[in-house]
Phi, psi and omega in degrees: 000167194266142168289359178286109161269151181223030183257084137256124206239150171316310197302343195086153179268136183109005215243140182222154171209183147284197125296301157172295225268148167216163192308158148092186200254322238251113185279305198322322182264346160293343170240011144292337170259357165296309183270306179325296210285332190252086167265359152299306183203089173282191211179148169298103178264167175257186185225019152031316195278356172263033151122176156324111164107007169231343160318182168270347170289301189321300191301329176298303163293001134321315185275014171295133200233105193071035171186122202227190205205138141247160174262153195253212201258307207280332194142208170281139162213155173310135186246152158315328194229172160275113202240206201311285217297334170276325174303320200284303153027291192280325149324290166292006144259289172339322165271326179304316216255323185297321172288322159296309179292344162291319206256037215197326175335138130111358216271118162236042197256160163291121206230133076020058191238198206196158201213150166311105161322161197290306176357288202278291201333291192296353183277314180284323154343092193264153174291194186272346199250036164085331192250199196281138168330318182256061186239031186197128201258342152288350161267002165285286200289012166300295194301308140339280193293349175289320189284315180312303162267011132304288157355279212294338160303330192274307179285349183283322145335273176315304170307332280196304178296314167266103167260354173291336213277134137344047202333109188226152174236139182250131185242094177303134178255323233296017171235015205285315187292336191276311175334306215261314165295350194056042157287356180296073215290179164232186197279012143331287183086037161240007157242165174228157193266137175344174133285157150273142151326123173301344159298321208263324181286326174299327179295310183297298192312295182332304196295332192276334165323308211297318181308316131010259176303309201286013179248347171081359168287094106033133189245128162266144141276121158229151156210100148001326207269169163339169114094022170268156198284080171326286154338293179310272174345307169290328160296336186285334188123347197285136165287347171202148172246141189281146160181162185275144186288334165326302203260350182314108173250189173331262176012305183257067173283294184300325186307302186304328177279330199268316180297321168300327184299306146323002199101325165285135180267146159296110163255121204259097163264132208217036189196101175312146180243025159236177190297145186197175174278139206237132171296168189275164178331315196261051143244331186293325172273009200285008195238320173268000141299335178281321208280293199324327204283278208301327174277344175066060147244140208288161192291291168331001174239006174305318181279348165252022209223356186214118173250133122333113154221227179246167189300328185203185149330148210236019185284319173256036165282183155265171172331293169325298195292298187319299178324286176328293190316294154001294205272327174297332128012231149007291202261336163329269196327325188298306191277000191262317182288334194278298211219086178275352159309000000 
């Protein structure tokens, strides 16, 4: 493989963040202990234990523009109007973003933040008649475009609090491979929904980059889950793709040397994200230093080719732990720019 790389990203070489989600209620101290722990690419975080509308659909639809949403027994569904649950929605990203703009003043570094992707949206998202958006492809690309001018309302919001920060945006993916397999149930849960076409989930994904890009935020795409398309993603246009380091097999190896090669950065989850006992830092990387090897990639392009985080969310860590993981981070990256060897 060739050794020339071309992934310098705002964030830098050396650089760790997160996923998206952290413990507990409280946004002031989730992102004090967020901007504390991460001065490379800190991040919004969400907060899932405070109820409906702080999960990540509920907030994602909350930034839905001419589309709203409540909850049922079953999950999120379209409401005609905006009714209590997209207001509370909207409410706790008003305290999440007033608690980033106190603790970020003067802050001119690359921030982070992140939204449900069209994909997952349509998987979880239900029509009025129960069953998921994406079992109706005019309501997907309803839903895309809707989303799409949230997005750009949202970075404009965020720039506007922070104006010193660099901008990058994360689009969760984690329902995206079930999409592309016809892995999707339905709300029966005796059937599954078609696959999409793979042309047509890269044209969505493209479009949503695309805000992405004309707004100068850089799109990260993750998913947790098995299997991501690594390929797709580098063609839809996302400048790095998030995954858990864990689940990584052979197969999408190559995928991964093509995508670096080509530019794209890795966010590497390679720091478990509920608790555990933790190796020292340079060990916790010691794997992707190995993957790097195997693949005949120069070492030197390791530390601008790799952001460090946790494997997935940190909501069903304890505090303590979110913390610790943050800062272990940190210093993972840290020892991957010092001693790229």
């Amino acid at each position: 493989m060739s050794e020339k790389s071309t992934n310098t990203q705002i964030w830098g070489a050396g650089a760790a963040s997160g996923v998206g989600s952290m413990p507990g209620g409280d946004a002031r101290e989730a992102v004090k202990t967020v901007t504390g722990s991460l001065e490379s690419l800190p991040y919004l975080p969400e907060l899932p234990a405070r109820g409906p509308g702080a999960d990540m659909i509920g907030r994602t639809a909350g930034l839905l523009v001419d589309v709203y949403a409540h909850v049922e027994p079953s999950g999120w569904r379209v409401s005609d109007r905006p009714g209590r649950d997209t207001r509370r929605a909207r409410s706790w990203m008003v305290e999440d973003l007033d608690a980033l703009e106190e603790f970020t003043q003067g802050y001119t570094g690359a921030l982070k933040v992140s939204a449900v992707g069209p994909w997952t949206l349509a998987t979880a998202l239900e029509l009025r008649n129960g069953e998921a958006a994406l079992s109706d492809a005019g309501a997907c690309r309803d839903l895309a475009g809707s989303l799409a001018e949230g997005l750009r309302n949202h970075l404009a919001d965020v720039r506007r609090r922070v104006p010193g920060a660099r901008l990058a945006l994360q689009l969760d993916e984690p329902s995206l491979t079930a999409v592309l397999s016809g892995q999707v149930r339905t709300a029966s849960g005796y059937r599954t929904h078609r696959a999409v076409d793979r042309g047509v989930v890269e044209g969505a994904l493209r479009d949503l980059i695309a805000v992405g890009t004309a707004a100068e935020a850089p799109v990260v795409v993750h998913s947790c889950a098995p299997r991501v398309p690594f390929a797709l993603l580098r063609r839809a246009g996302a400048a790095a793709v998030s995954f858990d380091f864990s689940l990584l097999t052979e197969r999408e190896e190559e995928a991964i040397g093509e995508a670096v090669e080509g530019g794209t950065t890795l966010f590497v989850g390679a720091v478990p994200g509920t608790d555990a006992a933790l190796s020292d830092p340079a060990g916790s990387v010691m794997g992707v230093r190995t993957l790097w090897r195997r693949l005949g990639l120069s070492p030197e392009t390791l530390a601008d080719s790799v952001v460090i985080t946790p494997a997935c969310g940190l909501a069903g860590a304890s505090p303590a732990y979110a913390r610790t993981a943050l800062a272990h981070c940190a210093r993972a990256a840290r020892s991957l720019a010092d001693n790229p060897e």
